[in-house]
MITOR-253572 format. One record per atom (N, C-alpha, C): x, y, z. Coordinates in steps of 0.02 Angstrom, whole numbers, plus 50000, padded with zeros to 5 digits. Atoms other than C-alpha are relative to their C-alpha. Layout:
% residues N
XYZ ...
***
This chain:
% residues 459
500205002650065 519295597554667 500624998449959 499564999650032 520505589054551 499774999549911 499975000550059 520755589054380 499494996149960 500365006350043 519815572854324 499085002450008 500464999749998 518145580654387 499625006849983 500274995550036 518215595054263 500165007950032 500034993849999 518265615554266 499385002150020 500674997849980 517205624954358 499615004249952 500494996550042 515705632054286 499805005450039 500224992749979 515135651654288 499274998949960 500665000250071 513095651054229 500015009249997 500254992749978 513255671554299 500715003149965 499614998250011 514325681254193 500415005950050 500004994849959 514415694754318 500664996450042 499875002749926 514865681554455 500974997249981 499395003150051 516515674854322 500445006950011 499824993750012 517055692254307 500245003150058 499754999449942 517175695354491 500614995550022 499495003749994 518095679054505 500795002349958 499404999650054 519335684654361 500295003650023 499684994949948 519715701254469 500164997450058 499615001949936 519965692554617 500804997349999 499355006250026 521345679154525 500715006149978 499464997650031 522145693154452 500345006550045 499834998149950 522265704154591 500504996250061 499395005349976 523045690254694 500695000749980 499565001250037 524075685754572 500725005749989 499374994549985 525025702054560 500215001450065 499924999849939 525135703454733 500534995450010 499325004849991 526345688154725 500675005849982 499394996450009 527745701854636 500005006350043 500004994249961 527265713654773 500494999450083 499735002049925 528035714054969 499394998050042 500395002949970 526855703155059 500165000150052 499875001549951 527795700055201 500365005550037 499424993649952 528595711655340 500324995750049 499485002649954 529795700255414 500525001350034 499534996149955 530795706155550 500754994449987 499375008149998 532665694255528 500034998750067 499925002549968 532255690755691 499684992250014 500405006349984 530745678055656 500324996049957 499875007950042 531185659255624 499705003149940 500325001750051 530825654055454 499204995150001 500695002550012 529555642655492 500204993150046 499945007749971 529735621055541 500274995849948 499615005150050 530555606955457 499644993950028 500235005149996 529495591355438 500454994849950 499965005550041 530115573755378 499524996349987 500595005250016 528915564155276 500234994250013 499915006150002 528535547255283 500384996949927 499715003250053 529075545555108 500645004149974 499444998050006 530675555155116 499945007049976 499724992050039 530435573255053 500095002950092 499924996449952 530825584455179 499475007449972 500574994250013 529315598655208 500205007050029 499754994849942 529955615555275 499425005349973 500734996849992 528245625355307 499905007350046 499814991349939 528125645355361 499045000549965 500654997049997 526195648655374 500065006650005 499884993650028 525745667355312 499264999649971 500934999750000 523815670755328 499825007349983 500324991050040 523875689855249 499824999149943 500734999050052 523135684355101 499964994049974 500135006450034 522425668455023 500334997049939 499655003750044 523835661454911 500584995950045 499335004249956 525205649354943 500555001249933 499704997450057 526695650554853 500554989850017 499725008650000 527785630154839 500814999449972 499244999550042 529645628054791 500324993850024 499735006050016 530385613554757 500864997249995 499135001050016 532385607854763 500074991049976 500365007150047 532575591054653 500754998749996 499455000149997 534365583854681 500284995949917 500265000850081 534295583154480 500345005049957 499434992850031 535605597154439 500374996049944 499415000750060 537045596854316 500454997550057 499515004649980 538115587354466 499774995049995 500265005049997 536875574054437 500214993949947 499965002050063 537395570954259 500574995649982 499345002050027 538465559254176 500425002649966 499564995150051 540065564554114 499994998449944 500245000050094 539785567053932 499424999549984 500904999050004 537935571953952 499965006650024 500084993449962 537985590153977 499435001849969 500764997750046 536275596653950 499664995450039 500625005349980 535325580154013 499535002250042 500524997849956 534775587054174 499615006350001 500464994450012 534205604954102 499354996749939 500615003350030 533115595653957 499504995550038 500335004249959 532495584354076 499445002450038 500334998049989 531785594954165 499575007249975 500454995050046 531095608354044 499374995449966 500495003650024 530235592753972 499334998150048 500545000349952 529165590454122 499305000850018 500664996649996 527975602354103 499644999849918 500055003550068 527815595653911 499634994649972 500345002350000 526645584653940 499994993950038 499995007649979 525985568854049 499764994149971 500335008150012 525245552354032 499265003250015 500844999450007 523635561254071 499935007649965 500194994250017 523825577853995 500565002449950 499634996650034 524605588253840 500255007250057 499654993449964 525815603753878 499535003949971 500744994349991 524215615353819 499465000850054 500365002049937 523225607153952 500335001350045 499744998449931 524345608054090 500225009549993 500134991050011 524615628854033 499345001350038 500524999049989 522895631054006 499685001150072 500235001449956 522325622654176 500205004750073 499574995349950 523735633054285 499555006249987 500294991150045 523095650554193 499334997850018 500964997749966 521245646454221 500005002350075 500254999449912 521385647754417 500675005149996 499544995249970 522965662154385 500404999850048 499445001349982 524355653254457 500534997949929 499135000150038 526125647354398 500334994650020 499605007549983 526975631654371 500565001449972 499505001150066 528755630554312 500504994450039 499615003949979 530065617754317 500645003449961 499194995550049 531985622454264 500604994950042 499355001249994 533795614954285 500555004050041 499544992949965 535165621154395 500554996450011 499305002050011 537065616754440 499714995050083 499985003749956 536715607754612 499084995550003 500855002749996 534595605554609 499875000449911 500444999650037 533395604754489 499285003450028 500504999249957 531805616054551 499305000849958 500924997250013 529845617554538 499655004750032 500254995049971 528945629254586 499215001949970 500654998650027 527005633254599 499775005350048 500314997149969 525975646654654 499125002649997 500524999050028 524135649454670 499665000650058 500594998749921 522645654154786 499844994550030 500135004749942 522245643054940 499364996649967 500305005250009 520625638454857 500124996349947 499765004150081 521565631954685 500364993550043 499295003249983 522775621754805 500164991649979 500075008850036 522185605054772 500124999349922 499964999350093 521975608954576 500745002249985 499294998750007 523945616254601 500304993750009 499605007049991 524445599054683 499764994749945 500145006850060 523525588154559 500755000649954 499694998250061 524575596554419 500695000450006 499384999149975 526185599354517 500304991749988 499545008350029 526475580154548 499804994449951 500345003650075 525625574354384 500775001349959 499494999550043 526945583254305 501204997450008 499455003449956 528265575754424 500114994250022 500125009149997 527685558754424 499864996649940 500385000350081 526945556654251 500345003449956 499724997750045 528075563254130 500004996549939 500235004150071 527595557653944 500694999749962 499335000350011 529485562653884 499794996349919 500245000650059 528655561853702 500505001349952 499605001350055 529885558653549 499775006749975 499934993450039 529105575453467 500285007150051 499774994749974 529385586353609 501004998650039 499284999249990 531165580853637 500305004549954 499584996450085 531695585553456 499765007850017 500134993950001 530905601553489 500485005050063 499614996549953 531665605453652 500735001949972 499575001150021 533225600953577 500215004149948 500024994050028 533075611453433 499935008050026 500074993049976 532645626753532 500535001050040 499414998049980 534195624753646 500614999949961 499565000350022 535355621453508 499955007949995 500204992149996 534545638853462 500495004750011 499694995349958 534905647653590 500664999650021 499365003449999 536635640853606 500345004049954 499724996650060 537045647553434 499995006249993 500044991249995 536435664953466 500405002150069 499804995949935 537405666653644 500665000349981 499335001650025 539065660753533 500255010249959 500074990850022 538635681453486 500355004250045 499694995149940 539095688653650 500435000250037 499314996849966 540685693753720 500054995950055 499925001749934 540185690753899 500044992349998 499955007549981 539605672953889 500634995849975 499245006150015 541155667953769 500234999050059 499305002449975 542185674353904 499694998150092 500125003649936 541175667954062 500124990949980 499675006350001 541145649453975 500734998349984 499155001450005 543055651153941 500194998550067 499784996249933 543365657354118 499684991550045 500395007249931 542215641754209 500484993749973 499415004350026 543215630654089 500464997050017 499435000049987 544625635454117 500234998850103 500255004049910 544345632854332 499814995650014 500305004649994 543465620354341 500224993749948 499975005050056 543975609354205 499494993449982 500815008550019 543005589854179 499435002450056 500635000249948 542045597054352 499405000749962 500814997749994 540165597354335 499985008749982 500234987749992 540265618954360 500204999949935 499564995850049 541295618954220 499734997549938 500265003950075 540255609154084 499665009649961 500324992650044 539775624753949 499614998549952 500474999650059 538675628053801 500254994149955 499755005350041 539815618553684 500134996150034 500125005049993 539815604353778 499134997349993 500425001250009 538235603653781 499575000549902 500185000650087 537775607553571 500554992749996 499685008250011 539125591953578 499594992750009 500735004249976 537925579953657 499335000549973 500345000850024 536325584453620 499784997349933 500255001850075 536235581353427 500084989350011 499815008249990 536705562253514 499464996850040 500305003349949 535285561053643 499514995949965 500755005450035 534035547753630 499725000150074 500615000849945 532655546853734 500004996150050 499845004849936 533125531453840 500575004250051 499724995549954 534415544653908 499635002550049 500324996849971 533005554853970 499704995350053 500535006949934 532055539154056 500554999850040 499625001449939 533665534254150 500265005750033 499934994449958 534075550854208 499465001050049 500514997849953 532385552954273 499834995250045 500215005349948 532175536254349 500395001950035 499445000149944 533785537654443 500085006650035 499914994949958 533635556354499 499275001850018 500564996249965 531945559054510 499354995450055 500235003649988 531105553554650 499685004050109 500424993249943 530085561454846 500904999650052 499354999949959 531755555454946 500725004049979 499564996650019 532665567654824 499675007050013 500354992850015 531625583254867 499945004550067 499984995849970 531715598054962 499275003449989 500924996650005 529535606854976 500145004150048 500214994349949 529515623555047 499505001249965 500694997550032 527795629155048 499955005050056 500354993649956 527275645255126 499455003349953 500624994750014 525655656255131 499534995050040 500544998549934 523955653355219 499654992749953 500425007249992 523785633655233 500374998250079 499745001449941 524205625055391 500394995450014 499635006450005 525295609355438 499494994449999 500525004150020 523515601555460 499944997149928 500174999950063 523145602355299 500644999349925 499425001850039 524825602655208 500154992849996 499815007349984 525325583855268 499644996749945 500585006550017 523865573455212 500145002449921 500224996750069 523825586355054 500634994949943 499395001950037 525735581055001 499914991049970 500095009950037 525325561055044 499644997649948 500465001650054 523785562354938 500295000149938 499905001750068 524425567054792 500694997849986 499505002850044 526085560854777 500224992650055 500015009649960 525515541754856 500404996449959 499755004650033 526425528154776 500575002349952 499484998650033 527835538354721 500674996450037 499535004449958 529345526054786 500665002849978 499234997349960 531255532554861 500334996249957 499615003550033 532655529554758 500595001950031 499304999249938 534375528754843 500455000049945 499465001250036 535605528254694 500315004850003 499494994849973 537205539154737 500005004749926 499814993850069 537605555654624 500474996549975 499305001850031 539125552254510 500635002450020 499124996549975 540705554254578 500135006449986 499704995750004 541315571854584 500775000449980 499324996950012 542875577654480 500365003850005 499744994149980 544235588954544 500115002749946 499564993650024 544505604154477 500825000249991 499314998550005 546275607554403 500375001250071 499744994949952 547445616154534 500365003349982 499734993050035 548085632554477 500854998950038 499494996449958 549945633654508 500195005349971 499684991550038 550305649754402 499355003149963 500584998150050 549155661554311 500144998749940 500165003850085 548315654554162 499805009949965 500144995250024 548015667554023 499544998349924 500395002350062 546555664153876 499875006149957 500234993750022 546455677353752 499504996649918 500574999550024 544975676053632 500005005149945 500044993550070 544905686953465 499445000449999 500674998750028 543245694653415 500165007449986 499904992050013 542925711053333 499555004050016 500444997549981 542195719453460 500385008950034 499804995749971 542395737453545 500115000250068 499835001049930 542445733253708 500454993350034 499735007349970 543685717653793 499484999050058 500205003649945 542755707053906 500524996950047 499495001749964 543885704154038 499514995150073 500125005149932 543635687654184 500554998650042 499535002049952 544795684954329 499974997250058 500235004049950 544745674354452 500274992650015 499625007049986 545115657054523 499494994250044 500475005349945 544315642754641 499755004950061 500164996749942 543175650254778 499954994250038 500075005249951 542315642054916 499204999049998 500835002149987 540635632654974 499835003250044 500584997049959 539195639855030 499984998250062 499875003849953 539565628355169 500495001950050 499484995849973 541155635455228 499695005150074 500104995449966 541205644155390 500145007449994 500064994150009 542095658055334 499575002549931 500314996750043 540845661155192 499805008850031 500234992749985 540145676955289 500785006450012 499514994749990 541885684955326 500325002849931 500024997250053 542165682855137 499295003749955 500654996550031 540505689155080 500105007850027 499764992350009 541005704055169 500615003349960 499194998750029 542775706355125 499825000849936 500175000550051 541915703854934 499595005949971 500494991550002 540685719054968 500495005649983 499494996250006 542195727754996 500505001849961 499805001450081 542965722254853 499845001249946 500364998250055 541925724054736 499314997749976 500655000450009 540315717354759 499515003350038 500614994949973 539675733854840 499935004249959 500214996150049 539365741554681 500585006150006 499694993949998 539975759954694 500414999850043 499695001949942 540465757354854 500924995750015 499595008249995 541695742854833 500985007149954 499374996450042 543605746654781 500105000049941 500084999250073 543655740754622 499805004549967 500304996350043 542365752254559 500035006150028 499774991549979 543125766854642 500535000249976 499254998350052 544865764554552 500005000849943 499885000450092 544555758254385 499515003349983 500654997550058 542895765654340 500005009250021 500044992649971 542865782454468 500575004249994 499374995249996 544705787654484 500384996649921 499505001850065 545505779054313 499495001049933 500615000950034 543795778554214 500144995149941 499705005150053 544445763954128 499374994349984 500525005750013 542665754954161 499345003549994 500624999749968 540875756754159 499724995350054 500355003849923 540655742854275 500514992550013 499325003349972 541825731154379 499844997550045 500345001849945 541095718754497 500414993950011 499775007449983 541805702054601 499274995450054 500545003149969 540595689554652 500564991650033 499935007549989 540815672054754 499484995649997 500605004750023 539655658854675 499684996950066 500165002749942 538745651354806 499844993250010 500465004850034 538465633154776 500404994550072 499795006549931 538625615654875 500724998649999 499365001250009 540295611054807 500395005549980 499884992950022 541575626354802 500015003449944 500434996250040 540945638554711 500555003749971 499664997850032 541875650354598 500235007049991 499704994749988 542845667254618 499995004549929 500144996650053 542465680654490 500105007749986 500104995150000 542935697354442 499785001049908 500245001150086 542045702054271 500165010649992 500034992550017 542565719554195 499755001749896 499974998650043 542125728354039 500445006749961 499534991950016 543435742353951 500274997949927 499864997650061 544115748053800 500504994849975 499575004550029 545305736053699 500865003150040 499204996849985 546675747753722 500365002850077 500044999549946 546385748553898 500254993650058 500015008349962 546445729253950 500624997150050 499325001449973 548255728354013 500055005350071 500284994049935 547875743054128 499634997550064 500625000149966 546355735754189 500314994050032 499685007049969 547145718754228 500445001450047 499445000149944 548535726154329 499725005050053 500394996449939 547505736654438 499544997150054 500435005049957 546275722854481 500574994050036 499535004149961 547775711354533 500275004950050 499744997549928 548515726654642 499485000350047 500634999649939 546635728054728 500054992450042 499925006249955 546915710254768 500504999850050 499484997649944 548505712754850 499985003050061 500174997949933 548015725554925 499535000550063 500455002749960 546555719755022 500304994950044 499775002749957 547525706155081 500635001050046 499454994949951 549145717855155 499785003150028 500224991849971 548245734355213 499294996650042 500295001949969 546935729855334 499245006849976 500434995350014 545285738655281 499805004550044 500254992549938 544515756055350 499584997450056 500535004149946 543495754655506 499235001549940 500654997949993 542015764455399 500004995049906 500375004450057 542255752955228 499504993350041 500165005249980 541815739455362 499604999850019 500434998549982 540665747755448 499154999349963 500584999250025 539655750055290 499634993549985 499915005850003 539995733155228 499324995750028 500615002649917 538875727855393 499475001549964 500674995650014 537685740755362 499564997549950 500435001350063 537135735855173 499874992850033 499825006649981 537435715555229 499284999050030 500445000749955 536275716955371 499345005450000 500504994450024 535105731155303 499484996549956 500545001250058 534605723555145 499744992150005 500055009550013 534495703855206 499095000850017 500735002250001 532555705655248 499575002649962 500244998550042 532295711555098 499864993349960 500095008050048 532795692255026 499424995350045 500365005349979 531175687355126 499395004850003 500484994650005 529805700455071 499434999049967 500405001850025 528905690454961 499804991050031 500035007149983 528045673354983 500674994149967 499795004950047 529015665554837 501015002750043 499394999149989 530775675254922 500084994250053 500005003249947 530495665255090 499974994549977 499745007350034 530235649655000 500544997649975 499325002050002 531805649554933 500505000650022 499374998849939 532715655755086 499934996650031 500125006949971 531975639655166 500424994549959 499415007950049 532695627855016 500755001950003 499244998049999 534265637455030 500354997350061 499585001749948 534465636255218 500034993750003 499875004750013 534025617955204 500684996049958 499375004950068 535295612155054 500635002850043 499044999149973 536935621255155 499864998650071 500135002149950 536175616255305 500175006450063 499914992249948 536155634755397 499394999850052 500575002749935 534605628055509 499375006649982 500594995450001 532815637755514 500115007050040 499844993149946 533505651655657 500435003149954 499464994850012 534645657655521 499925007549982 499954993349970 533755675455501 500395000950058 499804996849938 534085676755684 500794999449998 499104999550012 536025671655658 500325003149957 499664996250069 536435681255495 500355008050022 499564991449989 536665699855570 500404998650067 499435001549952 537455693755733 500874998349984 499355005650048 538845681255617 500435008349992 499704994950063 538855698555495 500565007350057 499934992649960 539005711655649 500904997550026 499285002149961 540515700355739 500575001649953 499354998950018 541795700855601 500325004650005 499404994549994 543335710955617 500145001449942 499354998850060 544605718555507 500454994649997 499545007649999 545655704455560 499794993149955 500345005250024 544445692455495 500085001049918 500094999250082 544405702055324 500644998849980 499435004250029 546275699955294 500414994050022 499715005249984 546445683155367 499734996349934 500355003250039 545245677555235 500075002749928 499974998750077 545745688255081 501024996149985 499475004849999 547345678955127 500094993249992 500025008050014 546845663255122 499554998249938 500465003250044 545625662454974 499975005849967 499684995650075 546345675654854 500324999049991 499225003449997 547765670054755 499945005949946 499904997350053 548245684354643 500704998849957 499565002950054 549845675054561 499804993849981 500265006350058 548785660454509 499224999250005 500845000050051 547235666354421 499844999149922 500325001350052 546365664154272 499795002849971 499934992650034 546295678554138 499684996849944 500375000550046 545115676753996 499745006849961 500134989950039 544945692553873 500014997349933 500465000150046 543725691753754 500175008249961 499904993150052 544405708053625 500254997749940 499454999350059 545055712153473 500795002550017 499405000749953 546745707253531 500595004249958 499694994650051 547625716853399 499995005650037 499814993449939 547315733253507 500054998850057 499755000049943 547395726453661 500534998050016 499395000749980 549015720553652 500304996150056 499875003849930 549055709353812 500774996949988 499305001349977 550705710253897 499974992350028 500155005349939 550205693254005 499744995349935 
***
């Protein structure tokens, strides 16, 4: 049933009431563990449509919902330079109303049958995402590519969007962290795409006009730009025909992204210091990482555990926070994205502490890449790595986006089955060949967000 031929009718209140427990029972069941996936089973199949999306389909018949996720090559690399913002309004507006329906209606219609539509912005995609019971599925697809084909991009709900992100813009100019994460991407990345921030974006917006929004969307949005994982309990029978039906006469657009801009290249450490009058410095360090793409991504994802993105575990947060207690918390992450991604250690400590904290996290760098790690940090390393990965496929909606994931870096459908093999092979050798080649601790990027008056930064 779609849309145009109305809401179903209850004449039995009884019989409504049952239905309403069923929807909502479901429905929570989506934030539950649905799945018991061993990382040994595939993900599922990879179909090419006739009209260019690519379908990657994992059937999952334990309970009557499907869950849909969407990758929309419609990101913030999509954007023109000096349009930061375009492609997150763009697509927040989406679900804002069509050519056949207000944004109350398209709510409303989702919530009657107790599913979930959302659309959102991101640095490489743009994604959608729906979920709802097997017998809503048609009433999910009406509404899915109504709001993906049909976009009304209404003069009142621009101004509004617009207003609500200046908003929120103005209230994040409050917090420590984000100053000193948009300093920190800034300052790395420079004109790149990664590196566009809040204030670029309050710069632009008060400028957009609405013909912005049309040519963004003509030129990025379109089925030959889209990534559709759908899992839960439909079949490939029934998926195919389902997709052509409703998004017929949507026509492939081939127009290239916008040129990519390099990033700076660090030859010495940069140093940004930031006044605010706060009690704690926000401290960022870091420099260019690597793509998701990269072969050695997995030898640094460990080496990083070990570092400091194993929580307690990790060195970092056994020097500065356990043996110096200079932190409550001290983590390094590597961004994960199509184009290389971005190297991060984020700490929080006392003003009068900051100079401390900075020269301790540059000797952990060091020394990771001289001293060859323990056999049993490596050991564990493994352990968590390959312990907790089938946990990122426990729900319907997790597996859906470990399908759009393996798709976009191109890690193939067998990559459960390759992930703990890759994780189990590395050496110690491997960990300081690679904290050697893609840690630079004399040319990073220092951003400290304090009241610089007590912290005193020597650097």
């Amino acid at each position: 049933m779609n849309a145009d031929q109305g809401m179903p009718c209850f004449t039995d209140r009884g019989e409504r009431m049952k239905s309403i427990i069923l929807v909502v029972a479901l429905t929570l069941m989506v934030f539950l563990p649905v799945v018991q996936a061993p990382a040994a089973e595939p993900l599922g199949k990879r179909i090419l449509l006739d009209n260019g999306m690519v379908l990657l389909l994992s059937e999952k018949h334990t309970i009557p919902m499907v869950t849909v996720n969407m990758a929309i090559k419609a990101g913030i690399t999509a954007e023109p330079e000096g349009k930061a913002g375009l492609a997150s309004i763009t697509a927040s507006l989406l679900t804002q109303g069509t050519a056949r329906r207000t944004a109350n209606q398209i709510s409303s219609e989702i919530e009657f049958v107790g599913g979930g539509l959302t659309v959102s912005g991101g640095d490489d995609f743009s994604t959608a995402g729906l979920t709802v019971l097997t017998k809503d599925l048609r009433i999910g697809f009406d509404l899915l590519s109504d709001v993906l084909m049909h976009p009304a991009f209404e003069q009142q709900e621009i101004d509004r969007k617009i207003k609500e992100m200046l908003a929120s813009i103005q209230r994040q100019k409050e917090e420590p962290q984000v100053v000193a994460s948009e300093a920190f991407e800034k300052a790395v990345y420079g004109r790149h795409a990664y590196g566009r921030t809040n204030e670029d974006v309050a710069a632009y917006l008060p400028r957009l006009v609405r013909q912005d929004i049309l040519d963004f969307y003509a030129a990025r949005y379109s089925p030959n730009t889209i990534i559709i994982a759908v899992v839960g309990d439909v079949s490939e029978k029934e998926i195919i025909p389902l997709i052509h039906a409703y998004f017929k006469g949507w026509k492939p657009n081939n127009q290239p992204l916008p040129a990519a801009i390099a990033p700076p290249i660090m030859g010495k450490t940069v140093v940004q210091k930031i006044d605010k009058q706060v009690a704690q410095a926000n401290i960022d360090i870091g420099h260019m990482g690597i793509s998701r793409e990269n072969p050695d991504y997995f030898a640094v994802s460990v080496m990083n555990y070990i570092l400091g993105g194993g929580g307690f575990s990790s060195r970092l947060m056994d020097n500065i926070r356990d043996n110096r207690g200079l932190a409550y918390d001290v983590h390094s992450s590597f961004a994960a994205q199509k184009e290389p991604g971005i190297f991060t250690i984020s700490i929080q400590t006392k003003n009068e502490s900051a100079n401390e904290v900075i020269a301790e996290t540059l000797r952990e760098l060091r020394r990771i890449q001289n001293e060859p790690v323990l056999d049993k940090e490596l050991s564990d390393a493994k352990a968590y790595l390959t312990g907790s990965f089938p946990l990122r496929m426990d729900t319907f909606g997790k597996i859906a986006s470990m399908m759009t994931s393996v798709e976009i870096y191109n890690l193939g459908l067998d990559y459960p089955q390759k992930y703990p093999l890759i994780i189990n092979a590395i050496t110690k050798d491997d960990i300081q060949r690679v904290a050697k080649k893609y840690l630079h601790p004399d040319k990073v990027v220092v951003v400290v967000v304090a009241n610089q008056e007590k912290a005193k930064l020597t650097y």
